[in-house]
C-alpha positions in Angstrom: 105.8 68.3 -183.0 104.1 70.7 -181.5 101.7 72.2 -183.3 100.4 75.7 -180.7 103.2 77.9 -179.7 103.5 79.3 -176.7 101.8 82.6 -175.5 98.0 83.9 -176.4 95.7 82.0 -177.8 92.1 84.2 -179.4 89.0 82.4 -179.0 87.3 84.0 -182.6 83.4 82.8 -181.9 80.2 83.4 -182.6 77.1 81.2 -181.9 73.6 81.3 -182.6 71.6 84.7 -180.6 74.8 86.3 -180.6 74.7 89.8 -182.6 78.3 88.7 -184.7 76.5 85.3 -185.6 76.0 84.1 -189.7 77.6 87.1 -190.4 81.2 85.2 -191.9 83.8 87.8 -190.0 85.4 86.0 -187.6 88.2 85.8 -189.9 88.8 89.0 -190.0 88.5 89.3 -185.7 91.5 86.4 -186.3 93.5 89.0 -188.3 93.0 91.7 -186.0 94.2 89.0 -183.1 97.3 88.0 -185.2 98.3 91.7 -186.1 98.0 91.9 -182.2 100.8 89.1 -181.4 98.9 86.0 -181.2 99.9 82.5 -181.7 96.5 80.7 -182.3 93.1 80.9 -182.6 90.0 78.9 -181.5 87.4 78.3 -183.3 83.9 77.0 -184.5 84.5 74.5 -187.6 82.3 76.6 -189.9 84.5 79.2 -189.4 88.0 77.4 -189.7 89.2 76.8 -193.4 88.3 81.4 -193.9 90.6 81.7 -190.9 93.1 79.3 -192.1 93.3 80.7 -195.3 93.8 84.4 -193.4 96.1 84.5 -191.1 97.7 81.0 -191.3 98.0 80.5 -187.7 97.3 77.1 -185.7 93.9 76.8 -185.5 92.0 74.8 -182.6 89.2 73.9 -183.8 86.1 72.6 -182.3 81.8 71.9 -183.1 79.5 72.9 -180.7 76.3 70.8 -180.8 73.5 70.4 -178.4 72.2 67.0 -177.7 69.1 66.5 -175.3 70.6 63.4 -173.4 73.7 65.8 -172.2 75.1 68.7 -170.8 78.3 68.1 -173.5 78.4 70.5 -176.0 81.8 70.9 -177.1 82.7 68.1 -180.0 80.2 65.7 -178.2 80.5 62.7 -180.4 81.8 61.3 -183.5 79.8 62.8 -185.8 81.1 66.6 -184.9 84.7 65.2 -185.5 83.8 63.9 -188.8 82.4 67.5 -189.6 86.2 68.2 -188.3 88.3 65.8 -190.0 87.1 68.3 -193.7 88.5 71.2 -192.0 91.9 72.8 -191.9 92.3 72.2 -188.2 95.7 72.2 -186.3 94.1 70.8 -182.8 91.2 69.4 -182.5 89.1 70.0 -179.2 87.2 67.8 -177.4 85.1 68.2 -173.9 87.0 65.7 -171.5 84.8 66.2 -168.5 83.8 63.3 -166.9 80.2 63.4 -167.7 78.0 61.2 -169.3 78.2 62.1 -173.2 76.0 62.1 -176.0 74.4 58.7 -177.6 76.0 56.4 -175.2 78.8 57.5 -176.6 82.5 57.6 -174.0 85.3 59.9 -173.6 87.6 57.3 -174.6 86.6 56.1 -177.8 86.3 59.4 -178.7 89.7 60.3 -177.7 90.8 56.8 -179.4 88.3 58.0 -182.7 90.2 61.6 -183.1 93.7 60.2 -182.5 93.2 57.6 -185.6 91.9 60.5 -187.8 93.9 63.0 -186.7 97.0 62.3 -189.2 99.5 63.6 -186.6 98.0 66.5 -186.0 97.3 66.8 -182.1 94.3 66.9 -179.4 93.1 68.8 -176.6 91.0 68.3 -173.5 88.4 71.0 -171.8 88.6 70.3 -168.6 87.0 71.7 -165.3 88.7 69.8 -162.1 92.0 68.0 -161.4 90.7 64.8 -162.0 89.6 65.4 -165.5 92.7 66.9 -166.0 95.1 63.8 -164.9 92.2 61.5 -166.7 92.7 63.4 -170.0 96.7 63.1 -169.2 96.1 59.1 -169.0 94.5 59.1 -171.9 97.2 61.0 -173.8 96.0 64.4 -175.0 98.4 67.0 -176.2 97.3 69.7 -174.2 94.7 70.2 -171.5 93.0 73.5 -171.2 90.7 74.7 -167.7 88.1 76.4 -170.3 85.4 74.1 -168.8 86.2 75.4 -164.7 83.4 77.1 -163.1 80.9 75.7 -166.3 80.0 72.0 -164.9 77.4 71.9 -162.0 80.4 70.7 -160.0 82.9 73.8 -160.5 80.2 76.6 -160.2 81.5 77.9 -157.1 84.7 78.5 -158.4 85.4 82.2 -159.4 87.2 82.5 -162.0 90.1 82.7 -163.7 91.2 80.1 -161.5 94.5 80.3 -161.5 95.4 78.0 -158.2 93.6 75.3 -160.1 95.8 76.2 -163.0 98.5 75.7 -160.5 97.4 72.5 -160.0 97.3 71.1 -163.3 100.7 71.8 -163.9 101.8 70.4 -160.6 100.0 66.9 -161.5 99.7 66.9 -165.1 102.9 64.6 -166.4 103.0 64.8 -170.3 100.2 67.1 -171.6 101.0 70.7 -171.9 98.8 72.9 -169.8 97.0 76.0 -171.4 94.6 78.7 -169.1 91.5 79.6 -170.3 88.5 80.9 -168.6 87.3 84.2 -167.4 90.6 86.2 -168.3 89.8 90.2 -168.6 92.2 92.3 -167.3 95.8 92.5 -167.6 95.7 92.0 -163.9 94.8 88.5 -164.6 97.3 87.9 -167.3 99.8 88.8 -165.2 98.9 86.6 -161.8 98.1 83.1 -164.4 102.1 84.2 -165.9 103.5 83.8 -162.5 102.2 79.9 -162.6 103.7 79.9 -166.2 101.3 77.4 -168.2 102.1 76.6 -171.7 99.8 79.5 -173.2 96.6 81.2 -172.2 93.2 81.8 -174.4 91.7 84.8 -174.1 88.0 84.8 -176.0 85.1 87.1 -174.6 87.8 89.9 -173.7 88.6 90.7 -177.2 86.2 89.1 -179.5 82.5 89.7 -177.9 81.8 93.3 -177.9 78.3 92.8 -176.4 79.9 91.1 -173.5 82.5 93.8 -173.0 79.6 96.2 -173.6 77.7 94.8 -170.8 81.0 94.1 -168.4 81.9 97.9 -168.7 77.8 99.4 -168.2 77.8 97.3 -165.2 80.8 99.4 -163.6 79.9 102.5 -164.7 77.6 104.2 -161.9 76.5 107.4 -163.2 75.1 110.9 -160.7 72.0 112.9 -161.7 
């Protein structure tokens, strides 16, 4: 069973030093995104069970946790799964770069932690290069999304959306189903990652980060005295 249905997926986040943070809204950013048309949300556990309870949609839900001994951030280790397993998640996401994680701990017995606790519910993979995408595959996640492209010290050159690499994904990726995500902000780029036809796109700062579409629109706007 599948548990994401196909089209947009809204990223509803807020960290620390962000202006929306502590303030307990995204659920209502998660209404305004399902009154909109979309399918799913992603979001931060804290913020899961309100949004849940709101707008019912499938949730992907994730912990971001910073540890000193890596650059993984997204649901680094066991113990931000645990803090998952309490929470009305639908999919639970996971980094599945190939970098050295957390507390010794591996991508694989993470993978092989979440699928034992997930009680059917499934499991996706950030990825950021082809490799980590038919890795993930192997291992047997769900769905593999390119949120982590142009974010490791590898892929920085890569503008993005990257929608060739997208392309490539669902050229090599056998049995996951590939979502886009990553640097989409115009309809322009909706419309160029729907000719490659993945499984769904998520769309976050676009919609839900006013200071970053604040800043993205000042930045273009060259006024005359």
């Amino acid at each position: 069973m599948n548990h994401l249905k196909r089209g947009l997926i809204v990223s509803c986040q807020a960290v620390k030093g962000e202006p929306l943070y502590g303030y307990g809204i995204m659920h209502l950013f998660a209404k305004a995104a399902k009154e909109g048309g979309a399918t799913g949300i992603r979001a931060l556990v804290d913020d899961i069970d309100s949004i849940k309870n709101e707008v019912g949609l499938p949730i992907i839900g994730l912990v971001k946790e910073i540890y000193n001994d890596s650059e993984i951030y997204i649901t680094p280790t066991k113990k931000e799964i645990d803090r998952l397993l309490a929470t009305k998640w639908d999919v639970l996401c996971m980094d599945a770069t190939l970098r050295a994680r957390p507390e010794g701990e591996t991508l694989e017995g993470l993978y092989e932690y979440a699928r034992a606790n997930a009680n059917g519910r499934e499991i996706m993979a950030d990825v950021s290069t082809l490799e980590e995408a038919i890795n993930a595959d192997r291992l047997g996640f769900d769905y593999i999304s390119t949120t982590m492209r142009g974010y490791t010290p590898y892929t920085t050159q890569y503008e993005i959306p990257d929608v060739d690499f997208v392309a490539e994904c669902l050229k090599h990726v056998k049995n996951a189903k590939v979502i886009a995500e990553g640097g989409v902000f115009e309809v322009s780029h909706m419309e160029r990652i729907s000719e490659v036809n993945p499984y769904a796109v998520v769309v976050g700062s676009a919609i839900t980060r006013p200071k970053v579409i604040t800043e993205r629109l000042l930045g273009a706007l060259k006024l005359e005295d």
